[in-house]
N, C-alpha and C positions, 0 to 999 in steps of 0.2 A: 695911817691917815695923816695928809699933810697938814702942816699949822695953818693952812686955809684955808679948807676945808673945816678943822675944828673950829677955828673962829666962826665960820657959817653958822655948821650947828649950834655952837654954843650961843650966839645972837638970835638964831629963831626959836629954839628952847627958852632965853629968856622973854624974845615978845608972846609966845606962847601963854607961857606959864605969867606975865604981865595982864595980859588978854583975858586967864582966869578959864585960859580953855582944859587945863588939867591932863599936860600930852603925857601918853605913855609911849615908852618907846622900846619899839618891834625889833628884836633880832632879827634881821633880814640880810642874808648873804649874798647878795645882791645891791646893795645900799650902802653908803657909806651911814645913813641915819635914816631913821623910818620913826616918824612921830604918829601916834592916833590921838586924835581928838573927837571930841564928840560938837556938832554944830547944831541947832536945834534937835532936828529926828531923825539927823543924819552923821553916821561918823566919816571920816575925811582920814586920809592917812596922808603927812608932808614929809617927802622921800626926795634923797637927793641920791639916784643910780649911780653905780661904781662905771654904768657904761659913759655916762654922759653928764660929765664932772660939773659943766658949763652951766647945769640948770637943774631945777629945784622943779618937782611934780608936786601939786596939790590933787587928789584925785578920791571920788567915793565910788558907791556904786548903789543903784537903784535901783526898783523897778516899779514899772507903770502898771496899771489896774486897769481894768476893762473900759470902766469911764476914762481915762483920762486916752485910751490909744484910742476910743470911739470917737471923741470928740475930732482929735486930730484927724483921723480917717474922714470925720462929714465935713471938717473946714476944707481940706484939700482936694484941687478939683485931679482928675484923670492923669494927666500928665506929671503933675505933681508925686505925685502915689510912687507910679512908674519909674520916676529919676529917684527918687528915692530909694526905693526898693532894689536897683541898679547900685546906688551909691551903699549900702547896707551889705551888698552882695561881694560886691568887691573888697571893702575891708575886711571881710568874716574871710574871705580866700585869702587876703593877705597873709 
């Protein structure tokens, strides 16, 4: 790990751990650092990839409930739906 790199990490481990967010951090062989934290009812994991040195990922993962995709599905009208479902389509092939 270069000394720039650990300076990163070590500055966001400490606003982290300032912040009170309590990061653990993830073996990830893939990563030069992989922080979880917990964020209200969501955890977050702050990873900075071995592929793409330039930039730090903040990233969790969810999932919607019946209400909450219903809702969406009666705000959006026809066309709507369809570029979407298009655009959803294409990244899952990517």
């Amino acid at each position: 790990m270069s000394v720039k790199i650990k300076e990163n990490r070590d500055k966001i481990l400490f606003w982290l751990k300032e912040e009170l967010l309590a990061p653990e951090e993830i073996v990830d062989p893939n990563a030069y650092f992989n922080f979880k934290i917990k964020s209200g009812d969501l955890w977050l994991n702050v990873v900075q990839n071995v592929h793409f040195v330039d930039s730090f990922i903040v990233g969790t993962k969810w999932t919607l409930g019946n209400n909450q995709l219903n809702l969406h599905k009666n705000i959006m009208g026809r066309f709507k739906k369809d570029s979407l479902l298009l655009e959803f389509t294409i990244h899952v092939a990517e």
